[in-house]
C-alpha positions as CSV (number, residue, x, y, z in Angstrom):
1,X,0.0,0.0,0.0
2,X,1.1,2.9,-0.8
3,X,1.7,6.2,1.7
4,X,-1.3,7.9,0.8
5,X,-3.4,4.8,1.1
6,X,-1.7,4.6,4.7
7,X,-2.9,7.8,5.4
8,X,-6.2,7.9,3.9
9,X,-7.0,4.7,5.6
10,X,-5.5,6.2,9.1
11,X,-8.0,9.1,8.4
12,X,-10.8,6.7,8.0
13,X,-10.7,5.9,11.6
14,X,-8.9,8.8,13.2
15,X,-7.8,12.4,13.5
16,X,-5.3,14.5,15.2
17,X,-6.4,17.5,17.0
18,X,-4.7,20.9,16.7
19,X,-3.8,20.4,20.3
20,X,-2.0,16.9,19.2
21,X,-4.6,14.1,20.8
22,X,-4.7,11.6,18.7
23,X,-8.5,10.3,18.6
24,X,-9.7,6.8,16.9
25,X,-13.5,6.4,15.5
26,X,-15.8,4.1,16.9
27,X,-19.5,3.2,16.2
28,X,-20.4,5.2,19.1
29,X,-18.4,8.3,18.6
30,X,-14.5,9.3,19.1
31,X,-12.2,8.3,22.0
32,X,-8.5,9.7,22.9
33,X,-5.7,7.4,22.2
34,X,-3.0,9.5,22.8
35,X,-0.8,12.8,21.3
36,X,1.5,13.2,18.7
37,X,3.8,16.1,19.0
38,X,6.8,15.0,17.5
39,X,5.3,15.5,13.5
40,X,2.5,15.7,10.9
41,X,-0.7,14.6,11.9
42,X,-0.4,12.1,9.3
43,X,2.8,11.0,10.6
44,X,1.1,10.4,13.7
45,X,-2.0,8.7,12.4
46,X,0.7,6.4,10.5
47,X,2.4,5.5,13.7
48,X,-0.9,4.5,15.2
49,X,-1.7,2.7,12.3
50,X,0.9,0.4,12.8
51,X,0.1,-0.3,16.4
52,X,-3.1,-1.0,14.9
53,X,-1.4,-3.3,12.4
54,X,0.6,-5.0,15.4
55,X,-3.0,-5.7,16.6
56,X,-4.7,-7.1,14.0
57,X,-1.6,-9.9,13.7
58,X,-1.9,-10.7,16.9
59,X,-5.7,-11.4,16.2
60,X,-4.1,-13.4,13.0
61,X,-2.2,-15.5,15.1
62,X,-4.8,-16.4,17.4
63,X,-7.0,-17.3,14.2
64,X,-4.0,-19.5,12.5
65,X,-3.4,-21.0,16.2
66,X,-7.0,-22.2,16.3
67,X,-6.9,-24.2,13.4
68,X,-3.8,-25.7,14.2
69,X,-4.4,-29.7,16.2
70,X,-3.0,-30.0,20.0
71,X,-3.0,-26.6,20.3
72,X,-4.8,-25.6,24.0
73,X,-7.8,-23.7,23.3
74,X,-7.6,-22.3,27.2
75,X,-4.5,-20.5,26.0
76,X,-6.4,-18.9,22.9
77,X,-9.1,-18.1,24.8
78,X,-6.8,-16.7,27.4
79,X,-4.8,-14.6,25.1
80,X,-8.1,-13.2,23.0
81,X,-9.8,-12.2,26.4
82,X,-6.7,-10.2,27.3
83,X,-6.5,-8.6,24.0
84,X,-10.8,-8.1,24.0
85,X,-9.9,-6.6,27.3
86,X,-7.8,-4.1,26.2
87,X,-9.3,-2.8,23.2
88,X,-11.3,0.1,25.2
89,X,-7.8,1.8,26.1
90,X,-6.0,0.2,23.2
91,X,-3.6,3.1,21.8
92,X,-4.3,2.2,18.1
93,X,-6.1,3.9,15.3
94,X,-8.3,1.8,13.2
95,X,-11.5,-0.9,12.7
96,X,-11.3,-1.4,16.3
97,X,-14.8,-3.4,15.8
98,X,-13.7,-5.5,13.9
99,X,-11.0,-6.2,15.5
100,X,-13.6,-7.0,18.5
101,X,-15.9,-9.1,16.4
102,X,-12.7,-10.7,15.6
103,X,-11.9,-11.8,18.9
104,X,-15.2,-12.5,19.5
105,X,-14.9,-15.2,16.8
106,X,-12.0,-16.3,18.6
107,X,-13.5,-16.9,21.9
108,X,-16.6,-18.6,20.4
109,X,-14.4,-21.3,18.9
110,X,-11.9,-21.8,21.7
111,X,-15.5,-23.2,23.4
112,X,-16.4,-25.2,20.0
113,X,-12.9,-26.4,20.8
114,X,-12.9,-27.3,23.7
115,X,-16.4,-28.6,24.0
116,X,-14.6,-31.3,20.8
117,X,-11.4,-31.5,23.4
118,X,-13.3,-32.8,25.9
119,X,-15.3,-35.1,23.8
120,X,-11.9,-36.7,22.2
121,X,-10.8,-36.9,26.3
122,X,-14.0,-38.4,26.6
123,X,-13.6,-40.9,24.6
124,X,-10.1,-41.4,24.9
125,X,-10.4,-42.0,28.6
126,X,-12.9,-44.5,28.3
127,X,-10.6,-46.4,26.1
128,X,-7.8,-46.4,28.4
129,X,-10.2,-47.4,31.1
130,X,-11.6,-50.2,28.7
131,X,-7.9,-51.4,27.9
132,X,-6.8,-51.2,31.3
133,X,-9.8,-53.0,32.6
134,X,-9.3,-55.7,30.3
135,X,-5.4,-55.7,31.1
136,X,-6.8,-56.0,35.0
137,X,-9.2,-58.3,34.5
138,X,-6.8,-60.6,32.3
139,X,-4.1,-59.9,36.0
140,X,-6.8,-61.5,37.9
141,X,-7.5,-64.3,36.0
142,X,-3.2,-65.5,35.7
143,X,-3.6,-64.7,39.4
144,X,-5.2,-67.7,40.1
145,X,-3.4,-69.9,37.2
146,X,-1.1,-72.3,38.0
147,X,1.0,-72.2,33.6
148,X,3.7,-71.0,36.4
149,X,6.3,-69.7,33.6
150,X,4.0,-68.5,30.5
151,X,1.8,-66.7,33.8
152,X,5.3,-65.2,34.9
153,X,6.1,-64.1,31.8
154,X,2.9,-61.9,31.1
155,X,3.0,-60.6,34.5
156,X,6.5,-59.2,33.7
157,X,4.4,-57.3,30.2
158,X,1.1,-56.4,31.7
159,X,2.6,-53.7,34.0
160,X,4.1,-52.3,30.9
161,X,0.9,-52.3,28.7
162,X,-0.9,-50.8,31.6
163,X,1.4,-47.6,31.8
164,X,1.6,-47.4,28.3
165,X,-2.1,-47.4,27.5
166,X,-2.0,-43.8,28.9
167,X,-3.1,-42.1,32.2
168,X,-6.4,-41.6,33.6
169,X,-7.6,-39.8,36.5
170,X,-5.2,-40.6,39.7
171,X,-8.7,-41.8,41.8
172,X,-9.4,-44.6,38.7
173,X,-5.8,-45.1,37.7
174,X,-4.4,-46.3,41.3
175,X,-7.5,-48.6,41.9
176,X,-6.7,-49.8,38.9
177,X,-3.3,-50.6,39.6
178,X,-4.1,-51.8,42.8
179,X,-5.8,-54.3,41.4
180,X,-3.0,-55.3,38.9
181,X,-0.7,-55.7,41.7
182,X,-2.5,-57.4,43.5
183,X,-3.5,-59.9,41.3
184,X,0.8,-60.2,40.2
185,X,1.1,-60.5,44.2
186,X,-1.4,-63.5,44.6
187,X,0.2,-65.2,41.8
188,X,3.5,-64.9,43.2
189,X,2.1,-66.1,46.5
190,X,0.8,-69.4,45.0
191,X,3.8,-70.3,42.6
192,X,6.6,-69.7,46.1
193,X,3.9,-72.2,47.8
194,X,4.2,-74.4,44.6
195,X,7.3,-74.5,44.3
196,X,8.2,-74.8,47.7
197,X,6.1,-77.8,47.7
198,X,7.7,-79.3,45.3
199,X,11.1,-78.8,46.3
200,X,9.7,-80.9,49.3
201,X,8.1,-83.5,47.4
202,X,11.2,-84.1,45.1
203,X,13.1,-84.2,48.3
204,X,10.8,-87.1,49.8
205,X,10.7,-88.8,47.0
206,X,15.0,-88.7,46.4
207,X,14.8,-90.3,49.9
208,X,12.6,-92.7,48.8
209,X,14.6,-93.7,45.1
210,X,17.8,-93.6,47.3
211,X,16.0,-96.5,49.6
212,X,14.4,-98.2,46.3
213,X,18.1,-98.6,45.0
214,X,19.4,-99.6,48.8
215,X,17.3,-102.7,48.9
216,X,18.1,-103.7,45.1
217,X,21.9,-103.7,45.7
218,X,20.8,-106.1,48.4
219,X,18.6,-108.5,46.1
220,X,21.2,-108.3,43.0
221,X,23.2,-111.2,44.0
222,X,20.1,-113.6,44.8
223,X,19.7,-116.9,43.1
224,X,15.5,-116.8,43.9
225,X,15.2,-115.8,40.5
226,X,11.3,-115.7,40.4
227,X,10.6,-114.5,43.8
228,X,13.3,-111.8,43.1
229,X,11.9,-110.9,39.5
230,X,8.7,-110.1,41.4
231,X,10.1,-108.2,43.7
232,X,12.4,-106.0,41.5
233,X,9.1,-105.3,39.7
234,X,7.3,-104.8,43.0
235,X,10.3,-101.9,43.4
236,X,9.6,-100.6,39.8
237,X,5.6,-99.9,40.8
238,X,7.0,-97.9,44.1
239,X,9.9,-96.2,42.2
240,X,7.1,-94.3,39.8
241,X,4.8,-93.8,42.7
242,X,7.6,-92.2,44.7
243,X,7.5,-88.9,42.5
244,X,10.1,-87.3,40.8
245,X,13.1,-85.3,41.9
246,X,15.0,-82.8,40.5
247,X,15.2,-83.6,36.8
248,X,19.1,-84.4,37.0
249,X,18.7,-85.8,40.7
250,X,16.1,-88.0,39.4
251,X,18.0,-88.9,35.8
252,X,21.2,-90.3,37.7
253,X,19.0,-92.3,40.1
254,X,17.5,-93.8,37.8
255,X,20.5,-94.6,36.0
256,X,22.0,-96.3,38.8
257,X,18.7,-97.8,39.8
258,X,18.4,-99.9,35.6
259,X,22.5,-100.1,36.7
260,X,21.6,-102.6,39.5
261,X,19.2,-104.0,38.2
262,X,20.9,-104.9,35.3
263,X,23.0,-107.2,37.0
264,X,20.5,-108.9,38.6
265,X,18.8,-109.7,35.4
266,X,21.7,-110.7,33.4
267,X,23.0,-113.0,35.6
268,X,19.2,-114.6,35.5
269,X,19.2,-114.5,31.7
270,X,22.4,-116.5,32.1
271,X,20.8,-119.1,34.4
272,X,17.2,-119.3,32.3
273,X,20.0,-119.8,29.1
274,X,21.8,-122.3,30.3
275,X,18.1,-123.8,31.9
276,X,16.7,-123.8,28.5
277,X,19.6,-125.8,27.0
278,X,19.0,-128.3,29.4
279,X,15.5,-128.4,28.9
280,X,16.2,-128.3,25.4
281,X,18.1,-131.2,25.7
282,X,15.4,-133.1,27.7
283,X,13.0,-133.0,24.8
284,X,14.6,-134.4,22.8
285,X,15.6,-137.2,25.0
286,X,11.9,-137.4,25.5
287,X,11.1,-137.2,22.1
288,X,13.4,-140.5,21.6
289,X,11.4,-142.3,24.3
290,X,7.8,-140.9,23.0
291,X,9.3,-142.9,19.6
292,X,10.4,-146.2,21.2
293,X,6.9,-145.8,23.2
294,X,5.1,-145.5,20.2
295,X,6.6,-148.6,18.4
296,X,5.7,-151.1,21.2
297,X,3.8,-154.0,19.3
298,X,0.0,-154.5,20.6
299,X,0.2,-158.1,19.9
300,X,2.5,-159.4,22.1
301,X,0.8,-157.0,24.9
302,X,2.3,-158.1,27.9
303,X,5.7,-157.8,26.9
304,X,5.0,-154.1,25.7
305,X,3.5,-153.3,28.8
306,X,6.7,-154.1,30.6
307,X,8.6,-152.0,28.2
308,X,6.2,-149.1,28.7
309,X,6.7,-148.8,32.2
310,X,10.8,-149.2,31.9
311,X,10.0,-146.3,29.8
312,X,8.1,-144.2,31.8
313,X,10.8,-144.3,34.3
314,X,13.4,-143.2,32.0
315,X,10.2,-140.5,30.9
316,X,10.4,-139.4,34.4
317,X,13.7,-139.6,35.1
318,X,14.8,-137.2,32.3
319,X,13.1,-134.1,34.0
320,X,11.7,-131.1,32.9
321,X,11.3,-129.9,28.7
322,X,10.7,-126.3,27.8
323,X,7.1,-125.2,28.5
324,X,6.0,-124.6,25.3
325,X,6.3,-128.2,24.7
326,X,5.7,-130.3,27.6
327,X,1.7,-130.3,27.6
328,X,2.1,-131.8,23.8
329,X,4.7,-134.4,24.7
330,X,2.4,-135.8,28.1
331,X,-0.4,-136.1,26.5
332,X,1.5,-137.9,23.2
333,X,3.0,-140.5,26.5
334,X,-0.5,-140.7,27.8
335,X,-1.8,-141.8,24.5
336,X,0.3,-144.1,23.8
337,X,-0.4,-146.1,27.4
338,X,-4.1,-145.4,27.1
339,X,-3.5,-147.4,23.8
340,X,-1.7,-150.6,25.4
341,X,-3.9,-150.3,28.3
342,X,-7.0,-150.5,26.0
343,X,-5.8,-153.1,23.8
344,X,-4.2,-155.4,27.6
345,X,-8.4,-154.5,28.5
346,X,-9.9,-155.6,25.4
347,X,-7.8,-159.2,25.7
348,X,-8.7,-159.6,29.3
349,X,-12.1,-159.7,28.4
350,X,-12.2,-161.8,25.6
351,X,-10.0,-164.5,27.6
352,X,-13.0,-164.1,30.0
353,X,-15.5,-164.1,27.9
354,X,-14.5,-167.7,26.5
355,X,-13.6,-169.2,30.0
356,X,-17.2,-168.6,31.1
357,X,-19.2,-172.2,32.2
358,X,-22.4,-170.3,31.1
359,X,-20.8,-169.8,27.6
360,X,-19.3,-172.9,27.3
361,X,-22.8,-174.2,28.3
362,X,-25.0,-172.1,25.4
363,X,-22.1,-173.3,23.1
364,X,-22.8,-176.7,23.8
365,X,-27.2,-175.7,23.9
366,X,-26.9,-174.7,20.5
367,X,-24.7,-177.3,19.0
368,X,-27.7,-179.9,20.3
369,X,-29.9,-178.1,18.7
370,X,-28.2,-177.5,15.2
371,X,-27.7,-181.2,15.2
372,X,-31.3,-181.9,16.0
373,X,-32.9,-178.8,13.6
374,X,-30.0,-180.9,10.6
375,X,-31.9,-184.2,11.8
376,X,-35.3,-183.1,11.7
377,X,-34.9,-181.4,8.1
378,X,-33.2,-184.8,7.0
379,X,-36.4,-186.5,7.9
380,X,-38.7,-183.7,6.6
381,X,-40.4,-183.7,10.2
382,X,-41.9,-180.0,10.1
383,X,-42.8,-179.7,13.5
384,X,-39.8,-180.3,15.0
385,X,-38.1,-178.6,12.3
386,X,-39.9,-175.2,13.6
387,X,-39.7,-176.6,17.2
388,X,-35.9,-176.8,16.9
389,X,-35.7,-173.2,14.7
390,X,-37.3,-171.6,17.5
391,X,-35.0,-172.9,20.4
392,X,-31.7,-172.6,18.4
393,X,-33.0,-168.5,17.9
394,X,-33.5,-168.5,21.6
395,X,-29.7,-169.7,22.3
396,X,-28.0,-168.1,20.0
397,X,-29.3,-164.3,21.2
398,X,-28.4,-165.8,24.5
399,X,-25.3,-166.7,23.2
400,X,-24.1,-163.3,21.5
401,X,-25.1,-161.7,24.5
402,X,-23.1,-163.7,26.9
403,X,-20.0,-163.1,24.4
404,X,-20.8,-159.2,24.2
């Protein structure tokens, strides 16, 4: 602008009086702002132009300041007051209303502002409560869990989250962390039981291994193999209910404990080897008598039952054959001697049966009567012929029935 814009403008909304009072315009008349002595009335206009300008920037930075985001509206508000304040002895010549109307406008959206401040606040507080309720809530619940190290672990993060979420008011904020550590404080309360628990418990239960592996040194030179088979296993049921120890307390003690037994059950595999060699060998020495047994001749019966028992002494004598094979081997022996002992019954009884008197006397009955029935027919005498039919029927039922 040029310097008689300046000035013309200055005139618009002020004068200087011959006695040098410098007066500004107003809607509702004039008002002194000061004097000017020291040159031109327009030169003195000019220099309260420019305090006028220094105003209206001020103004302009409380308008730019209002746009701009995080800036405290309080302050604006503050700062256009003090300005609004002022203008009634403000030493400046110009549109002092609308400079007012200005700061008016300023004030009015420092409320607009902060009536959106506090709604963001608002809303931001009741997420942080939301987060750090849920952060609390999730405190409580590890409180009571017994996942000792994962639990541990998200303790040693929640307190973090929680001051990181952001602040609230101190009232909410410390009940809420009251709550947090108390929860982190119960937690640590049960895992120290726990563990302390536990540290007993693996304690007992080393005593216990160490006594487990006391009495099988003490069995690992016994000859009792099946009493002391059931017995090691006996310890083996009370070793795993004993509990464990310390892992690597518990790893070497069990390593001594298969150590001892070991020996025990390698010097019994020895014994059952050389056992089942033996037995081994006893089949088939029973297996040679089962065959001699089996070629005994059932016609010359009385002879063969001598042989059989000369072999049933040797049967006996041999001793014991694997198991697997010694049900099939006494019950091949048995059949073989319920053979011969069938075959010695079945003679017996025929010898008796032809020894009888009341045999030999049907024998005789119906050799009569075939010679009289062959007598009769010779002489063509048909009673007697039926007379003699009928007898000889009679004794010879009687006679197979004697014989059977």
């Amino acid at each position: 602008m040029s310097d008689r814009s300046e000035s013309d403008t200055a005139a618009a909304w002020g004068r200087v009086a011959d006695d040098g009072t410098v007066y500004v315009r107003l809607a509702d008349g004039e008002r002194a702002v000061g004097s000017w002595r020291a040159g031109s009335p327009d030169e003195g206009l000019a220099h309260f132009q420019r305090r006028y300008d220094d105003l209206c920037a001020e103004v302009t930075l409380l308008e730019r300041r209002l746009t701009l985001t995080g800036v405290d509206p309080a302050g604006v508000a503050g700062t256009a007051r003090r300005l609004l304040d002022s203008l009634p002895t403000a030493a400046v010549v110009g549109d002092l209303d609308a400079v007012r109307a200005r700061l008016e406008t300023v004030i009015e959206g420092t409320r607009a502002r902060r009536t959106a401040l506090a709604a963001e606040r608002a809303e931001r507080s009741a997420r942080v409560l939301a987060a750090k309720e849920e952060l609390v809530a999730e405190a409580e619940r590890l409180g009571q869990s017994s996942e000792w190290k994962s639990a541990g672990e998200r303790f040693r993060t929640l307190a973090e989250e929680f001051r990181a979420v952001g602040s609230l008011d101190k009232r909410t904020d410390s009940a809420l962390w009251r709550r947090l550590v108390a929860a982190r404080e119960e937690f640590t309360r049960r895992r120290t039981a726990h563990f302390a628990a536990l540290d007993t418990q693996r304690s007992r239960s080393k005593e216990r291994k160490e006594a487990i592996i006391a009495e099988a040194r003490v069995l690992v030179d016994s000859t009792d193999w099946v009493g002391t088979t059931a017995r090691y296993r006996a310890l083996l049921t009370e070793w795993k209910a004993a509990g464990r120890a310390a892992k690597d307390v518990d790893d070497a003690l069990w390593a001594e404990f298969r150590e001892v037994q070991d020996v025990f059950f390698n010097r019994r595999n020895e014994a059952n080897a050389e056992r089942d060699a033996e037995l081994r060998e006893n089949q088939v020495k029973k297996e040679q008598v089962l065959a001699e047994a089996d070629a005994l001749d059932l016609e010359d019966i009385d002879r063969s039952l001598r042989r059989l028992r000369d072999l049933q002494i040797r049967w006996d004598e041999i001793g014991r054959v694997p198991r697997e094979s010694a049900g099939t081997l006494e019950r091949q022996m048995a059949a073989i001697g319920d053979r011969l002992r069938d075959a010695a019954d079945a003679r017996w009884e025929q010898q008796s049966v032809a020894s009888s008197p009341f045999v030999t006397k049907l024998r005789e009955s119906v050799a009569k009567l075939e010679d009289k029935l062959a007598k009769a027919q010779a002489a063509g005498r048909t009673k007697e012929i039926a007379q003699a039919e009928a007898a000889l029927a009679t004794q010879r039922a009687w006679l197979a029935q004697a014989e059977s």
